[in-house]
C-alpha positions as CSV (number, residue, x, y, z in Angstrom):
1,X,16.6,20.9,-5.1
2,X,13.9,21.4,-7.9
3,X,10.6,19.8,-6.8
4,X,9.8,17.0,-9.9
5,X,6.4,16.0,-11.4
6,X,4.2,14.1,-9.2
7,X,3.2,10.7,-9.8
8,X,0.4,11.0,-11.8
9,X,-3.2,12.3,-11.5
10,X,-5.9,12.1,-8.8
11,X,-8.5,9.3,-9.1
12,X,-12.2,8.9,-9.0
13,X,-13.6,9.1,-5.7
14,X,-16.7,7.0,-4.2
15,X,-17.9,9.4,-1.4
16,X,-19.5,12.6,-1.9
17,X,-16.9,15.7,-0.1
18,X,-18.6,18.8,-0.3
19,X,-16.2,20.9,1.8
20,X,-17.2,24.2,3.1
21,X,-14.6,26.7,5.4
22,X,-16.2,27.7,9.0
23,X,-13.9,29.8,10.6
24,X,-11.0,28.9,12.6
25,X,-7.7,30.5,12.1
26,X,-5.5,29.5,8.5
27,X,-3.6,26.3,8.6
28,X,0.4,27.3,8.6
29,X,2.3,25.1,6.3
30,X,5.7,25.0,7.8
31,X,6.3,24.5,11.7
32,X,7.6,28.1,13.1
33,X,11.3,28.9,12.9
34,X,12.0,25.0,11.7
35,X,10.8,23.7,15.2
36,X,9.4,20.8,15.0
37,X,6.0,21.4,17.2
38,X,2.7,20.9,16.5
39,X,0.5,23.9,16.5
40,X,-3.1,23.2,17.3
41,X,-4.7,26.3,16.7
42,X,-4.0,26.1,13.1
43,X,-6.4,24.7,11.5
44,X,-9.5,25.6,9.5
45,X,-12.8,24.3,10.2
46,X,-14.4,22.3,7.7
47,X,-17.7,20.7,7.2
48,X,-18.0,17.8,4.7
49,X,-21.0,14.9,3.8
50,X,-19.6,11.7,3.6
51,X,-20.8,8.7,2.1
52,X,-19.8,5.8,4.9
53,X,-19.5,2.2,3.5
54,X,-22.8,0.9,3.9
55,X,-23.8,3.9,1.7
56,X,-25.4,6.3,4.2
57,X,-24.5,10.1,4.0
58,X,-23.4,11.8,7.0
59,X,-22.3,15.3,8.0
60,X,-18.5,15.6,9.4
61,X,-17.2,18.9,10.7
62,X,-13.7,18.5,11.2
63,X,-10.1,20.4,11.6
64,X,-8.1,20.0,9.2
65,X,-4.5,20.8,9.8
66,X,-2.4,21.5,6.3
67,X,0.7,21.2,5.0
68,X,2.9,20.8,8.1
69,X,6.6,19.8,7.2
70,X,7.2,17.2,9.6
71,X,11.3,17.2,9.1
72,X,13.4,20.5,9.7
73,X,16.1,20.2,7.0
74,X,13.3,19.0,4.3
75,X,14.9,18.2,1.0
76,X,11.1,19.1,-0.6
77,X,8.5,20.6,1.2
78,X,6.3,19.6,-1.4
79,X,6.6,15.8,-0.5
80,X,8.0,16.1,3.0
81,X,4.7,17.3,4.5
82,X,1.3,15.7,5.9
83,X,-2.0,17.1,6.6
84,X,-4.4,16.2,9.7
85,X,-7.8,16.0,9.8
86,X,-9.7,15.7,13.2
87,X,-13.2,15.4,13.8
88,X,-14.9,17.2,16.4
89,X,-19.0,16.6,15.5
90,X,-20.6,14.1,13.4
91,X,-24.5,14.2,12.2
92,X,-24.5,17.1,15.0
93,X,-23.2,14.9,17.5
94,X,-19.8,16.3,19.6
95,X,-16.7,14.0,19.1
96,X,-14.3,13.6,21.8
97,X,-11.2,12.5,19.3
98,X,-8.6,12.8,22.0
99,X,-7.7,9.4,22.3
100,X,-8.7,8.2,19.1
101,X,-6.4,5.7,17.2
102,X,-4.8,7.8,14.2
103,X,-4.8,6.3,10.5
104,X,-1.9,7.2,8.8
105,X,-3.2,7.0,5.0
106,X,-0.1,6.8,2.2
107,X,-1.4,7.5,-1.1
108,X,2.2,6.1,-3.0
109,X,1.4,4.3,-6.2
110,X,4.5,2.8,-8.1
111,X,7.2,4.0,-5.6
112,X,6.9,7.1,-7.1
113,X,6.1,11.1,-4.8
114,X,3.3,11.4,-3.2
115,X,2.2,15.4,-2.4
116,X,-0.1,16.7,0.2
117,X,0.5,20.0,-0.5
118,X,-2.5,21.1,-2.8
119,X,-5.5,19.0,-0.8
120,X,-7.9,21.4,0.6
121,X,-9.8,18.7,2.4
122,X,-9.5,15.0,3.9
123,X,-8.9,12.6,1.3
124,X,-7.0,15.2,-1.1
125,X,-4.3,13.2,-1.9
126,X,-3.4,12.1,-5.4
127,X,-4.8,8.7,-5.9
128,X,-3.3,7.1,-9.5
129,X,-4.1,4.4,-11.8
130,X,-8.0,4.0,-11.2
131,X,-10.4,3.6,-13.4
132,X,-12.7,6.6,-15.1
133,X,-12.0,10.1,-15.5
134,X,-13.1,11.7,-12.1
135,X,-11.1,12.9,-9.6
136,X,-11.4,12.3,-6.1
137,X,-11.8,13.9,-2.8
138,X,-12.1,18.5,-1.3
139,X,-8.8,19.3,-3.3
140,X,-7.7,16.6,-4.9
141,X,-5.9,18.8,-7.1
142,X,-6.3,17.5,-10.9
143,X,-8.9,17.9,-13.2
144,X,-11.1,15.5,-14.4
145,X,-10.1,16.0,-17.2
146,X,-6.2,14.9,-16.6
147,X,-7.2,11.6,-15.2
148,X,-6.2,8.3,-17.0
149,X,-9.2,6.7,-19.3
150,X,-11.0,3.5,-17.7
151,X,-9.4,1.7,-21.0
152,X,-6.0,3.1,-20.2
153,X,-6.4,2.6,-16.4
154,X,-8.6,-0.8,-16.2
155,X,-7.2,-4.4,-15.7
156,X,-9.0,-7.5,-17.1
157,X,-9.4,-8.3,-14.0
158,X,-11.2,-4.8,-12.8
159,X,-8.4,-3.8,-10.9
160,X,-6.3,-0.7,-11.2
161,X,-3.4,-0.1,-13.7
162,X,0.3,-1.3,-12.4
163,X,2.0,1.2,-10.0
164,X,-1.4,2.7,-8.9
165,X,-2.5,3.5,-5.9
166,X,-6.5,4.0,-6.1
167,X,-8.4,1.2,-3.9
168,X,-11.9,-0.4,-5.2
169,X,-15.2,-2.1,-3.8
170,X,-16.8,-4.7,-4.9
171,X,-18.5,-2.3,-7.2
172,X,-16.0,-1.1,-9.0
173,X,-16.1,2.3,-7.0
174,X,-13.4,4.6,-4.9
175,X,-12.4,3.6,-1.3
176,X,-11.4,6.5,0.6
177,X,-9.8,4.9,3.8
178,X,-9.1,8.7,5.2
179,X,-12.7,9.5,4.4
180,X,-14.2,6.2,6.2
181,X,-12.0,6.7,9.4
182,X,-12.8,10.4,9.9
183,X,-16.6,9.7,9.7
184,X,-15.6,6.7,12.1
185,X,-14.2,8.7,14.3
186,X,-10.7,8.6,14.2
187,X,-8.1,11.0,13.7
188,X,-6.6,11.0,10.3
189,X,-3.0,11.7,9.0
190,X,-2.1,12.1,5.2
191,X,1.6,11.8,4.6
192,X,3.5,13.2,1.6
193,X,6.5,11.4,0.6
194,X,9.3,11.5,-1.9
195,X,9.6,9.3,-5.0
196,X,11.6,7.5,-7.8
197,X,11.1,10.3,-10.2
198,X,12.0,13.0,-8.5
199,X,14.8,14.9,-10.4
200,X,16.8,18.1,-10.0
201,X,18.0,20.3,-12.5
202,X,21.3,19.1,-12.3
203,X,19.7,15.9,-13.4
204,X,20.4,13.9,-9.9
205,X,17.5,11.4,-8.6
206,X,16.2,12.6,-5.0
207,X,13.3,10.4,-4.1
208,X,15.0,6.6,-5.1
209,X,15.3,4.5,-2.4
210,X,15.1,4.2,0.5
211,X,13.9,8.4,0.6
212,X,9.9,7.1,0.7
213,X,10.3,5.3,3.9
214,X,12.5,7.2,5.2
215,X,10.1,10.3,4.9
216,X,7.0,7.8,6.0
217,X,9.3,7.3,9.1
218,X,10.4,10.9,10.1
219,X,6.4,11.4,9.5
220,X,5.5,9.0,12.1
221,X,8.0,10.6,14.4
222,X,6.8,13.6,14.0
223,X,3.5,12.6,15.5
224,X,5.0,10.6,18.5
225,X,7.6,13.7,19.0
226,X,3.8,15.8,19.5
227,X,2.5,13.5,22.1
228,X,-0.6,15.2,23.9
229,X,-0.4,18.1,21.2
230,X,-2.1,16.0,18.0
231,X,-5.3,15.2,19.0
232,X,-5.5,11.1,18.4
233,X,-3.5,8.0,20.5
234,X,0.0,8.6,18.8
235,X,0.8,5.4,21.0
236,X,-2.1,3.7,18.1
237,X,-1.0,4.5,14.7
238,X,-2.5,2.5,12.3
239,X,-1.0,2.7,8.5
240,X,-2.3,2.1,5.7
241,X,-1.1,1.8,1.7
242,X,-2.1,0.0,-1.5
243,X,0.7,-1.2,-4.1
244,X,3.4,0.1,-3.7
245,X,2.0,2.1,-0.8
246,X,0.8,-1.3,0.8
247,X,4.6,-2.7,0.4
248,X,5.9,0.3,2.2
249,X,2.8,0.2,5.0
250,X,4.0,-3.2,5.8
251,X,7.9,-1.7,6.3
252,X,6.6,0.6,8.3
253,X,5.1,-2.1,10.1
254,X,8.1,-4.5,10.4
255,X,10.6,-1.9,10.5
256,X,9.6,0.6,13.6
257,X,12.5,2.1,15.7
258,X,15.3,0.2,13.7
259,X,18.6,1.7,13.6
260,X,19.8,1.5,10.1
261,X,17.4,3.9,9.2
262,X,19.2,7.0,11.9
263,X,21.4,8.0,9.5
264,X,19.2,8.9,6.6
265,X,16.6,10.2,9.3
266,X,19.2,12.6,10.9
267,X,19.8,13.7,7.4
268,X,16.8,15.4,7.3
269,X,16.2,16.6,10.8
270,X,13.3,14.0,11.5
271,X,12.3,14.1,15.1
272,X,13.9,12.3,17.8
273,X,10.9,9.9,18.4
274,X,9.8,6.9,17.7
275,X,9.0,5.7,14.1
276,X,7.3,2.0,15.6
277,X,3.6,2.3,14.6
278,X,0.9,0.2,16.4
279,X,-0.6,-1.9,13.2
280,X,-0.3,-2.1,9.5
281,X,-3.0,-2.2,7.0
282,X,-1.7,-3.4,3.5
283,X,-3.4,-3.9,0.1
284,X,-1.6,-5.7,-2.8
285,X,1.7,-4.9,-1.1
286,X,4.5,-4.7,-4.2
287,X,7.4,-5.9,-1.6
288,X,10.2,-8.5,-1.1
289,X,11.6,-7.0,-4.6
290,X,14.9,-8.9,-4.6
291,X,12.4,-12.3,-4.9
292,X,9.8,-11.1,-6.6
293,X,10.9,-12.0,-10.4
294,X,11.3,-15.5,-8.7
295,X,7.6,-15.6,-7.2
296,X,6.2,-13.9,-10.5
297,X,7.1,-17.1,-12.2
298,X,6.8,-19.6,-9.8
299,X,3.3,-18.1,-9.8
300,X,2.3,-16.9,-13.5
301,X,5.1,-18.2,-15.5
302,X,2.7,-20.5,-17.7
303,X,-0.1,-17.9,-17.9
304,X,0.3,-16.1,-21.1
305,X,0.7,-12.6,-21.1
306,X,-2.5,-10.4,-22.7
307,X,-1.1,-10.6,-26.8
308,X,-1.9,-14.4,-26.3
309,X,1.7,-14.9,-26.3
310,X,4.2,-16.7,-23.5
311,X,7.2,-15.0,-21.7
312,X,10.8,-16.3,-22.8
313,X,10.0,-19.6,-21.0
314,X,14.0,-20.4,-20.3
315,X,13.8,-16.9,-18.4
316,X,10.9,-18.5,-16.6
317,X,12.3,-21.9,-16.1
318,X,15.2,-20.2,-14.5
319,X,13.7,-17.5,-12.4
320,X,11.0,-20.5,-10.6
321,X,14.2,-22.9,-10.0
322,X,15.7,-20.1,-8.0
323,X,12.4,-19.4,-6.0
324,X,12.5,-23.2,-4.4
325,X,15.7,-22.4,-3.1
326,X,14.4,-19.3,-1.5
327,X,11.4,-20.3,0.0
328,X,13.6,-23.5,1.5
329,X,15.1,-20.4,3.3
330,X,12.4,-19.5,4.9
331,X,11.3,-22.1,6.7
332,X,8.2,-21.1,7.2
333,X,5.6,-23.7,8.7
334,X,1.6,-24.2,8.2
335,X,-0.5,-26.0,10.0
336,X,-1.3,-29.5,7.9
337,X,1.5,-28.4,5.5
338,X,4.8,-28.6,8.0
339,X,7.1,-26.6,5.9
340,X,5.7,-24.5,2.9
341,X,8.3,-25.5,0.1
342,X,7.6,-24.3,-3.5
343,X,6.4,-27.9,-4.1
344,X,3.4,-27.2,-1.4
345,X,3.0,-23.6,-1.9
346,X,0.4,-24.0,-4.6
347,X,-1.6,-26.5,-2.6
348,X,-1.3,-24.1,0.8
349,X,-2.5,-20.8,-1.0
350,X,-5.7,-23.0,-2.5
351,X,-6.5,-24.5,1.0
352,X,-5.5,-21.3,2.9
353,X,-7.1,-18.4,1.0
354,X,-8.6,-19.2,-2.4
355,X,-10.7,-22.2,-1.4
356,X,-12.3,-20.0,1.4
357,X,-12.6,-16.5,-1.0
358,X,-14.4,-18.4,-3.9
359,X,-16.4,-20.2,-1.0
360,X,-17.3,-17.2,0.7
361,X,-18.5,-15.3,-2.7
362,X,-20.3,-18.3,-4.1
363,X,-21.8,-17.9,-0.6
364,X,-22.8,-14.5,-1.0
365,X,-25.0,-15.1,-4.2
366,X,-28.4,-16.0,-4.2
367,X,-29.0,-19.4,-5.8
368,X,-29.9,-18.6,-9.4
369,X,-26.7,-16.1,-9.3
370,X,-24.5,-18.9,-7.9
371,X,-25.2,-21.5,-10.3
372,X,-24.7,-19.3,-13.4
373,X,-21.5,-18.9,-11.9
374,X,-20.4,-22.4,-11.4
375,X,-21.9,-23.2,-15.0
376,X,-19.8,-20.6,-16.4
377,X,-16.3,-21.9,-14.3
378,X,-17.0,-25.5,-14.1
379,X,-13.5,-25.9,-12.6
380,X,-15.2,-25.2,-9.2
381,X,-16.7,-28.2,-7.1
382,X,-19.1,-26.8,-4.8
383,X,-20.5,-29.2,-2.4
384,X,-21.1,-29.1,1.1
385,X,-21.4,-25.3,1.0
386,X,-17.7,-25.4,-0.1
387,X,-15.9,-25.0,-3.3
388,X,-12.7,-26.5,-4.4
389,X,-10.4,-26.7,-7.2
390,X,-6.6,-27.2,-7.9
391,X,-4.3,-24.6,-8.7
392,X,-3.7,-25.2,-12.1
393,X,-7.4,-24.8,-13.3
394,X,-7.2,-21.5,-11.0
395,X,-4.0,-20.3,-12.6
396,X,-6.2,-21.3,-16.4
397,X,-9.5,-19.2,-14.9
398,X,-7.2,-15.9,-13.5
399,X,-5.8,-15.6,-17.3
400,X,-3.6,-13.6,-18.7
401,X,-0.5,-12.3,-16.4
402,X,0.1,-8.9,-16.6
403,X,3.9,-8.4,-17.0
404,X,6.7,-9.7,-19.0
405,X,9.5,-11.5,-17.7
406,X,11.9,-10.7,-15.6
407,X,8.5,-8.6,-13.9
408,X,10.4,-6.1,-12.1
409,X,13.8,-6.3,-12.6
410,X,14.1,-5.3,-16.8
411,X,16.5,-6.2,-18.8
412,X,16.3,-3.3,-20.4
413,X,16.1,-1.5,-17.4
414,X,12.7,-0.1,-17.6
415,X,10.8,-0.8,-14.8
416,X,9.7,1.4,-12.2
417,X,11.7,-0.9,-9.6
418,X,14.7,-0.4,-11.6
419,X,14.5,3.6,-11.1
420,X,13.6,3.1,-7.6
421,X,17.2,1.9,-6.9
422,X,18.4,4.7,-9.2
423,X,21.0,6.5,-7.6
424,X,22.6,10.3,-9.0
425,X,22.5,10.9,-12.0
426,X,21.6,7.2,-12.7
427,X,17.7,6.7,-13.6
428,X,17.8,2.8,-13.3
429,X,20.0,0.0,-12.3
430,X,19.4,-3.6,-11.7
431,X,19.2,-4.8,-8.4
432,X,19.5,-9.1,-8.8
433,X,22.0,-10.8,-9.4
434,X,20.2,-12.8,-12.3
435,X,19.6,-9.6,-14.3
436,X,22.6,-7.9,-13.7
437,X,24.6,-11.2,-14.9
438,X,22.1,-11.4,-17.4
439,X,23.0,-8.0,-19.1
440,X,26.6,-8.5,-17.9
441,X,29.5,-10.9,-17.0
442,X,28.9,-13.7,-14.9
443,X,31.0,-12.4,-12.1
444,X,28.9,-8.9,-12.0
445,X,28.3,-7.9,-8.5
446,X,25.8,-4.8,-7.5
447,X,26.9,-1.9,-6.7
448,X,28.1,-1.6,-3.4
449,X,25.7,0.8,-1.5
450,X,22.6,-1.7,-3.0
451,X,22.7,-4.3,-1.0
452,X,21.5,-2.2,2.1
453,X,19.3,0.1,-0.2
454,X,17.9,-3.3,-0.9
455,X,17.1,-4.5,2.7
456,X,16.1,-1.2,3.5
457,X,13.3,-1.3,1.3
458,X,12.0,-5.5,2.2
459,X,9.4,-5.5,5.3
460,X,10.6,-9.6,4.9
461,X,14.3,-8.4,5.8
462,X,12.8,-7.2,9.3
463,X,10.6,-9.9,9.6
464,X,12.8,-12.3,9.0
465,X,15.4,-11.2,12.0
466,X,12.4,-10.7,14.6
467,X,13.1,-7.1,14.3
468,X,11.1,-6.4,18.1
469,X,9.9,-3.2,17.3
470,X,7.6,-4.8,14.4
471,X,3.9,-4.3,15.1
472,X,1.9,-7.2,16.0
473,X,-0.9,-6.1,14.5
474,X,-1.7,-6.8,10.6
475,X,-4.4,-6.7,8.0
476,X,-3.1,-8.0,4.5
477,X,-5.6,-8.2,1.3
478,X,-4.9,-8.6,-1.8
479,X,-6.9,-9.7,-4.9
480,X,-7.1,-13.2,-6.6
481,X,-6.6,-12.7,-10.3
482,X,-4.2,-9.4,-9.2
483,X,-1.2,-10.4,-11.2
484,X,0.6,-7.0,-10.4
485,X,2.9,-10.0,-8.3
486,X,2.9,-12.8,-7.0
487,X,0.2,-14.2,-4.8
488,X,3.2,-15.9,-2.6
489,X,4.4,-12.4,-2.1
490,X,1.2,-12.1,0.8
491,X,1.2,-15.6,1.4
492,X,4.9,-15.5,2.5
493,X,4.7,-12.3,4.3
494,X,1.3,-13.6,6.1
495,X,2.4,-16.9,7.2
496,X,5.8,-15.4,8.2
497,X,4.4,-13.2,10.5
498,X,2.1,-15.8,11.6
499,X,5.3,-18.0,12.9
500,X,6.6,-15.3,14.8
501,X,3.5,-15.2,16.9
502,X,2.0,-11.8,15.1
503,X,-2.0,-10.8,14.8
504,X,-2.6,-11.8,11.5
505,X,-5.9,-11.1,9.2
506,X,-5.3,-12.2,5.9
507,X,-7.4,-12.6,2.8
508,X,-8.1,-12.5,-0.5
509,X,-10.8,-11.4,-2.5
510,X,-12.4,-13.6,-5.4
511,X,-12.0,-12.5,-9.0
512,X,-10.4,-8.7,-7.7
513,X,-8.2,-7.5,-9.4
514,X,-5.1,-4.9,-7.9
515,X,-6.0,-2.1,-5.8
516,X,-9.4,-4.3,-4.1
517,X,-10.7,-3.3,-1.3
518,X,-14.0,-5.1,-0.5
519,X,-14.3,-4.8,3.2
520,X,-13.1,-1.1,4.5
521,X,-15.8,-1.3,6.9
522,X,-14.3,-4.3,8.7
523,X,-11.0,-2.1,8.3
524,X,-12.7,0.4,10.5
525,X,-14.1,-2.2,12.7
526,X,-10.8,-4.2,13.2
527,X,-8.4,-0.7,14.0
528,X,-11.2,-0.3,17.2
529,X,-11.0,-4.2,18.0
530,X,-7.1,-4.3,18.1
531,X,-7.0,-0.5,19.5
532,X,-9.3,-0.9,22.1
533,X,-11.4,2.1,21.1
534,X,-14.8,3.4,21.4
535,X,-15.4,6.7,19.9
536,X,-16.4,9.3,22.3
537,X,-19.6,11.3,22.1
């Protein structure tokens, strides 16, 4: 099959790379004679200055490990490939990474590929939909040039454009999570995946659903098949994603070592390993797509969109009504809340995560910084070191929403989650009921391979039946005026995780917008807490 265009263009990076060959013998880019093996002489040395969270430079010489296929019957080496990076030595000191928890980075923005192939560094990978005009990262493989404008890229909010995948601080600058865990000490893996807009030139869709996790997955099993060859605890793979990326992290997560993905996996000549990974790290997580018109507008539906306009408000009306009914079936229970129904979700998600972010940034200022603040939102009570509000002036302060109604599943067809369930020679199909019968009859069903495609692609399916080779480990973020989806979509998957006993850090950050990420060093600090690691020197 022809390999299609890639998702987008690489994104302005935060931390200085300058990336410099040492010797070492040339990475290989395909395993030899299809097996899959890991070979770890082939790599090229590489030392880089990174810029670590706190803003201090430090030198990294590392392997890096290029291009390896990680299936044997790949449908697109371009996408079906990762890279490694491995430190061995940083500011002159030796690094022992041998047991070293591994990060497995996704770069996917908007469900659509995600390539490997051209980075000649860590932290190569395509990032899409940040902010400026610079490219990120040794080999990122765009020009500055070809990245979107700040105006074309930018939120209200500061976060990133819809369907991107770049991550930002506090600042307004590039996190690099692959960048941050190699200076920390860990191994790094960068997977390539396939996407929705993959085409051939006969026209037929190859990367719709479920191909992204179902390459994610053969990648992780080709780690755990290399046990004691990759340097790194494959027995402590961490992922992480933003977006769309963060939605498929968390499948990864809630997914590992189930069955209905063999098939698809065999396909493809993925190893025969496991594809469980150790803990999940997932930013703005675009998931639970069958519900997510539902939550949009049980969430945003009286927030007018940026024209100053409202959405078809009997589209709305509709769409919320359903969501009660859905998260009755949940059943999910809060402490001081008993069961979170749609009539308490609003006063959970103040009392659970927003009360404490505005607290904790109001916290943060200094005193003349925080009272301009409250002056300018006079919504917020702050007393007692604590602020509070009710959801409705929240939902007045966050704005305008950022998409239309139904969010995700068009009418017309013309979202990117409509593509993603593509199938052939068929760009885009509906995937609820509500839209289908919208378009359609009454009695309109979905096409009969979607259900599963559907489940496939929901970490809250596999949550949901205590899937027991889930991870217990989890780190959710996601921003408060990030109107990409709904804020239930990570209160829901949080809390449900929560019930079944899981390790849960959960948060959101005040005033962010999609794509935050305010606290990667914590990241760093919480993959050594739950994986038990110290790195060697």
């Amino acid at each position: 099959m022809g390999i299609g265009a890639t998702a987008g263009v690489a994104a302005a990076g935060g931390f200085a790379l300058s990336a410099q060959a040492s010797g070492g013998s040339a990475a290989k880019a395909s395993n030899a004679s299809g097996a899959l093996v890991f070979d770890k002489d082939a790599y090229t040395e590489l030392t880089t200055t990174i810029t670590d969270a706190a803003g201090d430079d430090h030198e990294v010489k590392y392997h890096f490990y290029k291009a390896i296929t990680y299936v044997t019957k790949p449908v697109d080496e371009k996408y079906q490939s990762l890279n490694i990076s491995v430190p061995v030595a940083i500011d002159g000191r030796t690094v022992d990474a041998t047991g070293a928890p591994i990060l497995l980075a996704n770069a996917v923005g908007g469900y659509m590929p995600s390539s490997v192939a051209d980075a000649t560094g860590v932290g190569g990978t395509a990032m899409t939909g940040a902010p400026g005009a610079a490219t990120g990262g040794a080999g990122a493989g765009a020009s500055a040039s070809a990245a979107p404008s700040a105006s074309a890229s930018a939120s209200a909010s500061g976060g990133v454009q819809s369907g991107g995948n770049a991550m930002l601080d506090g600042r307004g600058e590039m996190v690099d999570l692959g960048k941050l865990a190699l200076v920390t000490g860990y191994v790094v893996v960068e997977p390539g995946a396939r996407g929705r807009t993959l085409v051939d030139s006969s026209g037929t869709y190859y990367g719709t659903a479920p191909a992204a996790i179902v390459d994610l997955k053969a990648a992780v099993r080709y780690l755990r098949a290399n046990k004691g060859r990759i340097p790194g605890n494959t027995d402590r793979i961490v992922s992480s994603g933003t977006s769309a990326g963060g939605a498929l992290s968390a499948l990864l997560g809630a997914s590992g070592d189930s069955p209905l993905y063999d098939a698809y996996l065999k396909e493809i000549g993925a190893a025969d390993a496991s594809d469980a990974i150790f803990a999940s790290g997932d930013w703005c997580p675009i998931a639970d797509l069958e519900h997510a018109d539902m939550a949009y507008e049980w969430n945003w539906g009286a927030n007018e969109l940026s024209s100053g306009s409202l959405v078809d408000q009997a589209v709305s009306k509709e769409l919320t009504t359903a969501f009660a009914d859905h998260q009755a079936s949940l059943k999910l229970r809060a402490k001081g809340f008993g069961t979170v129904t749609a009539r308490n979700l609003d006063a959970y998600l103040v009392r659970t995560y927003l009360e404490p972010s505005a607290t904790r940034y109001l916290a943060a200022l200094s005193d003349t910084a925080r009272a301009a603040y409250l002056a300018a939102n006079t919504f917020i009570t702050w007393s007692g070191g604590r602020a509070t509000f009710s959801w409705k002036d929240f939902l007045t302060h966050v704005g305008a929403r950022k998409k239309d109604a139904p969010a995700f599943d068009a009418f017309d067809l013309s979202s990117g989650e409509n593509n993603l369930f593509g199938t052939g020679t068929t760009k885009a199909r509906h995937f609820t009921l509500y839209s289908l019968r919208h378009e359609g009859s009454s009695g309109a069903r979905p096409a009969g391979d979607l259900p599963a495609k559907i489940d496939l692609m929901n970490p809250m399916y596999f949550i949901g039946k205590h899937h027991p080779g889930r991870s217990k480990h989890w780190w959710i973020r996601v921003g408060t005026k990030d109107s990409d989806t709904s804020l239930s979509v990570v209160g829901n998957l949080a809390l449900s995780l929560e019930n079944l006993g899981d390790d849960v850090d959960a948060f959101m950050y005040w005033d962010a917008g999609h794509g935050s990420n305010e606290d990667p060093a914590d990241f760093m600090a919480w993959i050594a807490k739950v994986t038990g690691y110290r790195v060697k020197k």
